[in-house]
C-alpha positions as CSV (number, residue, x, y, z in Angstrom):
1,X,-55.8,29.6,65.5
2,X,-51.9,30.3,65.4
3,X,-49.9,29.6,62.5
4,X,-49.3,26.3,63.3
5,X,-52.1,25.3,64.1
6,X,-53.7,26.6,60.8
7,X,-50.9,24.6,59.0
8,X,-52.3,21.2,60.1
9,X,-55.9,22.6,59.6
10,X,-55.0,23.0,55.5
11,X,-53.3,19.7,55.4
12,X,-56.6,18.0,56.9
13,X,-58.7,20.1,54.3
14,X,-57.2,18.6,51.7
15,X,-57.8,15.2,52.7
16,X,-61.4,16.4,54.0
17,X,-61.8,17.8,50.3
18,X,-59.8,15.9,48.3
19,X,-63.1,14.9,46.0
20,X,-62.3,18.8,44.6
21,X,-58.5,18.2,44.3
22,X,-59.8,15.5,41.4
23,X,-62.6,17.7,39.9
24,X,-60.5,20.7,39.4
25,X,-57.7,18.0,37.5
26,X,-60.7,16.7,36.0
27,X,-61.0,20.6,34.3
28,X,-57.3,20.1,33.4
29,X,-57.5,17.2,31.8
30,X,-60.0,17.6,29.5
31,X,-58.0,20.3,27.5
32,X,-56.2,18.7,24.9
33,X,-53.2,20.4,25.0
34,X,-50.7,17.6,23.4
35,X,-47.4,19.2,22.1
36,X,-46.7,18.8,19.4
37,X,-48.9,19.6,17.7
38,X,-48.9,22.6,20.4
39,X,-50.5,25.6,19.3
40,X,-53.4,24.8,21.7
41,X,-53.1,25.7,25.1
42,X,-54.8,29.2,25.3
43,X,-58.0,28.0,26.6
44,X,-56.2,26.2,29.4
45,X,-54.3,28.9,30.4
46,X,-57.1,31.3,30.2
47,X,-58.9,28.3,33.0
48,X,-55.5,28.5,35.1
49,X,-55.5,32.1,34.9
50,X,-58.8,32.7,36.2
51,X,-58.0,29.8,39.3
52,X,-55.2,32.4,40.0
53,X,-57.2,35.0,39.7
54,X,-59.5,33.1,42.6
55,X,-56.8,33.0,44.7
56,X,-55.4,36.4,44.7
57,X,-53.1,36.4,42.1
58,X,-52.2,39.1,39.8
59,X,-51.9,37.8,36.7
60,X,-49.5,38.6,33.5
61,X,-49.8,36.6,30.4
62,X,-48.2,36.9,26.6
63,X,-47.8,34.9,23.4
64,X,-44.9,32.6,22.7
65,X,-46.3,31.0,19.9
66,X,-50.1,31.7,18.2
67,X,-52.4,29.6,20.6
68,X,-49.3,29.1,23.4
69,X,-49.3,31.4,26.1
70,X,-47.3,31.4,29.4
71,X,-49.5,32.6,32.5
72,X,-47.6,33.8,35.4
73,X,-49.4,34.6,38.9
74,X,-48.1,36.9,41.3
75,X,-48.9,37.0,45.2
76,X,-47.0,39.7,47.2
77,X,-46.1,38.6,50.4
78,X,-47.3,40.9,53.5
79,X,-43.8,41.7,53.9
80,X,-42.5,41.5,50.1
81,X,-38.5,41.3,49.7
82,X,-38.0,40.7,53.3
83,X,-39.0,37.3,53.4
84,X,-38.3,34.5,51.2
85,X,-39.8,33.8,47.9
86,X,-40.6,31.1,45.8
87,X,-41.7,29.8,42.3
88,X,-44.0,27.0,41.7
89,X,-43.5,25.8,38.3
90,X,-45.4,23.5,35.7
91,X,-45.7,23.1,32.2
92,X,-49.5,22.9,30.9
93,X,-48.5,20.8,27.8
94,X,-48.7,17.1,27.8
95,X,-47.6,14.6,25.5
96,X,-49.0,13.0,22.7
97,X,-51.5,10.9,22.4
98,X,-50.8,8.5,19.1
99,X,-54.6,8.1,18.6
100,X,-57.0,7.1,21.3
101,X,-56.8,3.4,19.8
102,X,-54.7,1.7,22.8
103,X,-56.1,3.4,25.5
104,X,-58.9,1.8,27.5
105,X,-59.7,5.3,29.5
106,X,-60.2,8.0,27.3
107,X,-57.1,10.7,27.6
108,X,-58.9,13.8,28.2
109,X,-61.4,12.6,30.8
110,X,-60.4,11.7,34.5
111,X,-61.2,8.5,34.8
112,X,-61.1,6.7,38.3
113,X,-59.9,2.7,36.9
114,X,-61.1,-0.6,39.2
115,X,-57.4,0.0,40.5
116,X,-58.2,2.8,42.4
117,X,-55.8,5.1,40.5
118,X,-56.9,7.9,38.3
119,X,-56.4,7.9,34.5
120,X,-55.8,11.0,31.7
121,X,-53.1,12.1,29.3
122,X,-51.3,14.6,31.8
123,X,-52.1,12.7,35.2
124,X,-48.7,12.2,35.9
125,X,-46.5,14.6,33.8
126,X,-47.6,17.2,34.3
127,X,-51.3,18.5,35.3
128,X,-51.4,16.4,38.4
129,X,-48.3,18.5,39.9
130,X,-49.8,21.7,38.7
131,X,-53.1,21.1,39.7
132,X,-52.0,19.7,43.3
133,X,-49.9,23.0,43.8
134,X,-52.7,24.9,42.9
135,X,-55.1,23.7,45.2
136,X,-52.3,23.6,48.4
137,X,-52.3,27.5,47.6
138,X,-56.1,27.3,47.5
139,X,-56.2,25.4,50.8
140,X,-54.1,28.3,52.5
141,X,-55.5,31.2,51.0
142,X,-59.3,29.8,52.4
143,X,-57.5,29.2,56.3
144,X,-56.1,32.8,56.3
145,X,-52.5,31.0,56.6
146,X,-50.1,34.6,55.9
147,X,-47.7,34.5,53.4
148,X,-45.0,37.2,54.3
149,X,-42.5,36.4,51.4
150,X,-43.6,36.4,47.0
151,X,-45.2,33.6,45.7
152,X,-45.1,33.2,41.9
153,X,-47.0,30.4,39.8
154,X,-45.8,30.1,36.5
155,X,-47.6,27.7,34.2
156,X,-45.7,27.6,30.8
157,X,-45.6,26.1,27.7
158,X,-43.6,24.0,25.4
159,X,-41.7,21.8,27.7
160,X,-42.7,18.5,25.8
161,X,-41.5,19.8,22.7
162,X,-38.3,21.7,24.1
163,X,-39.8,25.0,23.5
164,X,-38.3,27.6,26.1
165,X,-41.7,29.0,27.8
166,X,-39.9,28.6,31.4
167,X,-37.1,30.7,30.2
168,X,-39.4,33.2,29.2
169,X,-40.3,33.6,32.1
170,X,-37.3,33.8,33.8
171,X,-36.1,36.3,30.9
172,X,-39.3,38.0,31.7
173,X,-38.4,39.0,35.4
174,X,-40.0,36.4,37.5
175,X,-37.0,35.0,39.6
176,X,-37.3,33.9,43.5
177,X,-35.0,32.5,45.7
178,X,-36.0,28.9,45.1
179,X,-37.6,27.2,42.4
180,X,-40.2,23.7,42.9
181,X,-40.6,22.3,39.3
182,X,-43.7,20.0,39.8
183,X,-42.8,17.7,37.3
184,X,-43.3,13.8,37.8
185,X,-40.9,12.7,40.7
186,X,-42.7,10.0,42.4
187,X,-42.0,12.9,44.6
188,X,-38.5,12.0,44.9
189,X,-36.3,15.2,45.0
190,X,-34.3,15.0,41.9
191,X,-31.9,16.9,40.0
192,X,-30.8,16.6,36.4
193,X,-28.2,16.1,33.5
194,X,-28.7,18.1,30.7
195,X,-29.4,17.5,27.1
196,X,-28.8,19.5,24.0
197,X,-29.2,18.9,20.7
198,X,-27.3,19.9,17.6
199,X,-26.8,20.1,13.6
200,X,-23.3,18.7,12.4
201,X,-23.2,19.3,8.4
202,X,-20.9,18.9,5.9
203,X,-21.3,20.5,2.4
204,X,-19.4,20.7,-0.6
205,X,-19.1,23.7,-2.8
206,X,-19.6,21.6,-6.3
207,X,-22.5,19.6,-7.2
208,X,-21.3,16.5,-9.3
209,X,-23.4,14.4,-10.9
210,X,-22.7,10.7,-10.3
211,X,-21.5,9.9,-13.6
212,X,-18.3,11.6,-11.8
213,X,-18.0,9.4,-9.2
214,X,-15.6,7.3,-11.3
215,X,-13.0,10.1,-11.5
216,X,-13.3,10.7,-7.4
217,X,-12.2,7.9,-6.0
218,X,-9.9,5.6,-8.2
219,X,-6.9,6.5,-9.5
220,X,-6.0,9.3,-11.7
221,X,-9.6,10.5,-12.1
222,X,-8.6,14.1,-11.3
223,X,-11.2,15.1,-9.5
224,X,-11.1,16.5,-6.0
225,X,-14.5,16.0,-5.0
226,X,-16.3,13.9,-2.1
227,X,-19.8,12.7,-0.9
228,X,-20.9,14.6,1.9
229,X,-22.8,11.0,3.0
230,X,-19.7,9.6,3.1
231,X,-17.4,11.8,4.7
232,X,-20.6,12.4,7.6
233,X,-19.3,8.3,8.4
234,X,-16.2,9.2,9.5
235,X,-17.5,12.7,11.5
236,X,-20.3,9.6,13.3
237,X,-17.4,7.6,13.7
238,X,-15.7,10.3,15.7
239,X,-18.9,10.9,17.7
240,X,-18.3,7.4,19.0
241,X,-14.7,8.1,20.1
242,X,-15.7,10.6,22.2
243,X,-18.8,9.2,23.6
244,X,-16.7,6.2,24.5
245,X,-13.9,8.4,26.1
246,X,-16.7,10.8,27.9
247,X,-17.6,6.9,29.6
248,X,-14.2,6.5,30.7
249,X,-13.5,10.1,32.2
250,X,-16.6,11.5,33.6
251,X,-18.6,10.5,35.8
252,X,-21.4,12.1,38.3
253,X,-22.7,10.6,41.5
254,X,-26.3,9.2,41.2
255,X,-25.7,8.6,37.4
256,X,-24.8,5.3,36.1
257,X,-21.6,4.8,34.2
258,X,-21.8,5.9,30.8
259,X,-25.1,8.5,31.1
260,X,-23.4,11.5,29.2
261,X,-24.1,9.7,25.7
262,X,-23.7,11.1,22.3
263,X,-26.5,9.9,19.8
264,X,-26.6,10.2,16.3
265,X,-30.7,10.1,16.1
266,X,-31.4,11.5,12.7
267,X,-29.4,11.7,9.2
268,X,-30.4,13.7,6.0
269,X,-28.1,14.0,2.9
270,X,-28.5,14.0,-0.7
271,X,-31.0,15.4,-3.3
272,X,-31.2,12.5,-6.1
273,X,-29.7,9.5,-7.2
274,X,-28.5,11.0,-10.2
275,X,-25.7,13.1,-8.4
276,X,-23.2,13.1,-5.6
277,X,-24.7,13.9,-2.6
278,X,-23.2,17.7,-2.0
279,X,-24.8,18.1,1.5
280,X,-25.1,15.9,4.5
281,X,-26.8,17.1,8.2
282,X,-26.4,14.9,11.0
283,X,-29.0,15.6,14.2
284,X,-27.4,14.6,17.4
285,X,-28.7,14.2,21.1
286,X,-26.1,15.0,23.8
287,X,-26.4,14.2,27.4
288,X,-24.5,15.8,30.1
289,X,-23.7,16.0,33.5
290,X,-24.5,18.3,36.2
291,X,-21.3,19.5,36.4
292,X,-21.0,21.1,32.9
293,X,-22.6,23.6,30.8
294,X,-24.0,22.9,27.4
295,X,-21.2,25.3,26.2
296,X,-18.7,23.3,27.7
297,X,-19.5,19.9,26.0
298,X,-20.4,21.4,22.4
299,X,-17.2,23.0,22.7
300,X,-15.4,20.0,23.4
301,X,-17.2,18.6,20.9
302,X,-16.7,20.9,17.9
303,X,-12.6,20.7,19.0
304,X,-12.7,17.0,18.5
305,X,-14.7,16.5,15.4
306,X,-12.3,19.1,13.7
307,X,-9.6,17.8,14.9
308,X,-10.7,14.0,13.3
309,X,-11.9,16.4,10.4
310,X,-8.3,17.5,9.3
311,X,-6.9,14.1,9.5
312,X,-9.1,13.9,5.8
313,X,-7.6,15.8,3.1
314,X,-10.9,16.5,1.8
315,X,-12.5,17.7,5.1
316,X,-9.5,19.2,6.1
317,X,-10.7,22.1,3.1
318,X,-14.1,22.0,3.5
319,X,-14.7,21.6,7.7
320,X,-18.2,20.6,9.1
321,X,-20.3,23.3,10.2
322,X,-21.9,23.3,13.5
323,X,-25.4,24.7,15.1
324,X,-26.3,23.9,18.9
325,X,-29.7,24.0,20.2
326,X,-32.9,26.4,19.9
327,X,-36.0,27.7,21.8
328,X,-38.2,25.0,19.5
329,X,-38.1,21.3,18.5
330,X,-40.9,22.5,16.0
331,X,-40.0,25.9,14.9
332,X,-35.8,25.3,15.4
333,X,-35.8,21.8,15.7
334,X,-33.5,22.3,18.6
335,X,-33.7,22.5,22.2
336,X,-31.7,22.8,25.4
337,X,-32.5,21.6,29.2
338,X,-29.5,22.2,30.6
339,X,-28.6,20.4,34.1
340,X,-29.7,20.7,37.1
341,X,-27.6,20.0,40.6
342,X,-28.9,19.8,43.7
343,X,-27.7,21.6,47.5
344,X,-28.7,19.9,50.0
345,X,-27.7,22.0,52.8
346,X,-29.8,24.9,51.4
347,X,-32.7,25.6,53.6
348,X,-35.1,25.7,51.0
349,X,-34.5,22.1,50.2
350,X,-33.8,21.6,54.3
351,X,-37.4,22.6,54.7
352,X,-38.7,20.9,51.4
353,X,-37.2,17.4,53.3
354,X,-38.6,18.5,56.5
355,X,-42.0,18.9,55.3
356,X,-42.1,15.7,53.4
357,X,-40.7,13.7,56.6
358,X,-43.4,15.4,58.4
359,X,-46.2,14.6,56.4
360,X,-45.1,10.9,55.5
361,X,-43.1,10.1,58.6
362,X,-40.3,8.6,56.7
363,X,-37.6,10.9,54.5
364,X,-37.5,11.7,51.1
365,X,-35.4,10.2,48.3
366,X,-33.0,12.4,46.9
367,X,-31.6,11.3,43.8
368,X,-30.9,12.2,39.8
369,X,-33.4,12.3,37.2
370,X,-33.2,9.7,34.5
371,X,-34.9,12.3,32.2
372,X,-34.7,16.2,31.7
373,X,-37.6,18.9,32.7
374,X,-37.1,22.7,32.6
375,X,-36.1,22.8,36.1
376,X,-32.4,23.0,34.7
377,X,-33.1,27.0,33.4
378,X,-33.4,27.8,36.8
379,X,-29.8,26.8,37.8
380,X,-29.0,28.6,34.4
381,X,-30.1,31.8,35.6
382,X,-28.7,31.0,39.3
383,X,-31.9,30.3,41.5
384,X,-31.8,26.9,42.9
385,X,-34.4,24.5,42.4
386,X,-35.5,20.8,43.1
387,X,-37.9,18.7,40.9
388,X,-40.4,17.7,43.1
389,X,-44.0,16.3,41.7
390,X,-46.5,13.3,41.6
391,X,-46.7,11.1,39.3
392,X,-44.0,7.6,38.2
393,X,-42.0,8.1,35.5
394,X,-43.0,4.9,33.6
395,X,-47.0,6.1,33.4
396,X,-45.7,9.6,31.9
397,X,-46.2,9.6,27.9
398,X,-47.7,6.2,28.2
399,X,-50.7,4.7,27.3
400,X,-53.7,4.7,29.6
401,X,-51.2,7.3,32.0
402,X,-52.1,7.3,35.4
403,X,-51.5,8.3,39.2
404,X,-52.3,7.3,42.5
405,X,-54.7,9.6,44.2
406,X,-53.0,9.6,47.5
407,X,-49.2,10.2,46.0
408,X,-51.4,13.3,44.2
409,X,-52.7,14.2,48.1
410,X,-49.5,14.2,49.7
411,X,-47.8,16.3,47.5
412,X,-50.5,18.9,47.8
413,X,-49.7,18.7,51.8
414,X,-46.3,18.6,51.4
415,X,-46.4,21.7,49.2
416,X,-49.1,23.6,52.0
417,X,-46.2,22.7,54.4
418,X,-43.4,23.9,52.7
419,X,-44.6,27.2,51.3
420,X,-46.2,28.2,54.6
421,X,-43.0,28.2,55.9
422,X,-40.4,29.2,53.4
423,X,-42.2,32.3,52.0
424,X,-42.2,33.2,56.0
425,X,-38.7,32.8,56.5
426,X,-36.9,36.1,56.9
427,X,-34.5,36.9,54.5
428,X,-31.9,37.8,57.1
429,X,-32.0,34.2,58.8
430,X,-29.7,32.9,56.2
């Protein structure tokens, strides 16, 4: 058979054999890797490894955390670096579960409901999209269909809990000329805002007990002193100045009106009811758009919160401190996913839309992300990418998640499609 012809061979294969599409997610699904606790994907990955493995893949794995490994596969293309390359990308954690109570399929078996859709924790976000990927490559490794150009796989960890096992990879070395994240899409191709968070604290240099509080703040008392609680009011009352402004001035198409938000989402301050609290941390969630950088928005937010800062003749002396971000919600408690735009004249994604209108006769929708996946750390590094996966957004991290089989079987042919062609498109076409 020609190319072609051995194309539409592997997208009728995986219809033909769809009943193994669902047994090897099945295998998925019944690791339960929630995050966090994380700490507990190593058998999984060892699994996904050896499916590589099956298919040709040279293998390299390593340790972010004890029990979290990233696996990255490696085909060489018949004609490696003169043809286009490409990185399939998933995460192997999954949510939590908050006890098995409320769910009326159990979360780490597949589970076919009387709806006709299939139920497990991961179904949707993100096992489904790994696995379907998977078995696409599978499907064109058994036809024989020639890949001239790299294909890299790179299953990571950490994503649920903002843990940077994506950019690890990338650090690492694995970089292609297009990126598909095969997070949950509703296989809408989406871009991304971006999200970091941050520590805003203000501490004072003396500890006062509160029998002092009297000579603070009335008249004559003498004492120069402040609660760090109470000053942190007027830093969150800042916040909201600029959050407000931000809705005013920026905007990004596909984004509704007031997206880039500023959220105070957790306080700590004090150490007893005896004294004047001397410290006070405030944990903030930023949202941006895709046309900044995380540095540019925590700049802009440091300048203005120092700015409100010296309009206080207490904070003017003693200025909040500032601490953006992290490589762990559970080790930093901090993270970064920065944003993600999209090019829609590049031919990666020209072919990406081509091969979904092919397969489902209609085309795709493009759109923004309401939420944030690692797909953004491939812009970071300068490779474009597209989020592209099965699965709704409203059945991800939900109780009794779920996804429709056939949403889960045209993604797999969409994927056959597109990396059949892209990693045989010279490099010297574009």
């Amino acid at each position: 058979m020609t190319g072609p012809d051995k194309v539409e061979r592997v997208v009728q294969a995986i219809t033909e054999r769809q009943d193994q599409l669902f047994d090897l997610l099945g295998e998925a699904i019944a690791f339960p890797t929630v995050s966090p606790p994380a700490r507990n994907t190593a058998a999984a990955q060892s699994w996904l490894a050896g499916q590589l493995r099956d298919c040709g893949f040279s293998i390299d794995r390593w340790a972010l955390y004890p029990g979290d490994e990233n696996v990255v596969g490696l085909l060489r293309g018949t004609a490696s670096g003169e043809y286009r390359s490409l990185i399939v990308n998933g995460h192997m954690d999954v949510a939590e579960v908050g006890g098995d109570s409320g769910w009326r399929h159990p979360p780490f078996s597949l589970t076919r409901g009387t709806d006709g859709r299939w139920y497990g924790r991961g179904t949707a976000d993100m096992k489904g999209g790994l696995v379907a990927s998977l078995f696409a490559i599978r499907m064109l490794r058994e036809h024989d269909v020639e890949l001239k150009g790299d294909l890299i796989f790179q299953s990571v960890i950490g994503e649920e809990a903002g843990e940077a096992g994506t950019l690890s990879a990338l650090e690492r070395g694995y970089t292609a000329d297009f990126a598909v994240v095969a997070d949950t899409s509703h296989l809408h191709l989406q871009g991304q805002g971006g999200v970091i968070t941050g520590w805003i604290t203000v501490k004072s240099p003396t500890t006062y007990h509160d029998g002092m509080r009297s000579r603070m703040i009335h008249a004559g008392g003498g004492v120069k002193g402040a609660s760090a609680i109470e000053k942190m009011m007027k830093i969150i009352a800042s916040l909201q100045e600029l959050e407000r402004h931000w809705a005013v001035t920026k905007q990004y198409p596909g984004f509704p009106p007031g997206t880039n938000t500023i959220n105070p989402a957790v306080i700590e301050g004090g150490r007893h009811a005896a004294f004047i609290a001397d410290t006070c941390s405030l944990w903030i969630t930023v949202h941006f758009y895709p046309d900044e950088t995380y540095e540019q928005v925590t700049r802009e937010i440091e300048h203005h919160v120092l700015a409100a800062a010296k309009a206080d003749p207490w904070l003017r002396e003693h200025p909040p401190l500032f601490r953006w971000g992290g490589r762990s919600m559970i080790e930093e408690r901090g993270e970064i996913f920065p944003a993600l735009s999209l090019d829609l004249t590049h031919p990666a994604m020209q072919q990406l839309m081509g091969a979904y209108e092919q397969q489902c006769g209609e085309r795709p929708v493009v759109e923004m992300s309401s939420t944030v996946t690692d797909a953004g750390w491939f812009s970071h590094m300068g490779i474009p990418a597209v989020i592209f996966g099965p699965g709704e957004l409203s059945h991800a991290h939900a109780v009794d998640e779920s996804i429709d089989p056939q949403e889960l079987i045209h993604f797999a042919q969409i994927m056959a499609r597109f990396i059949a062609e892209w990693c045989n498109t010279p490099k010297r076409s574009e």
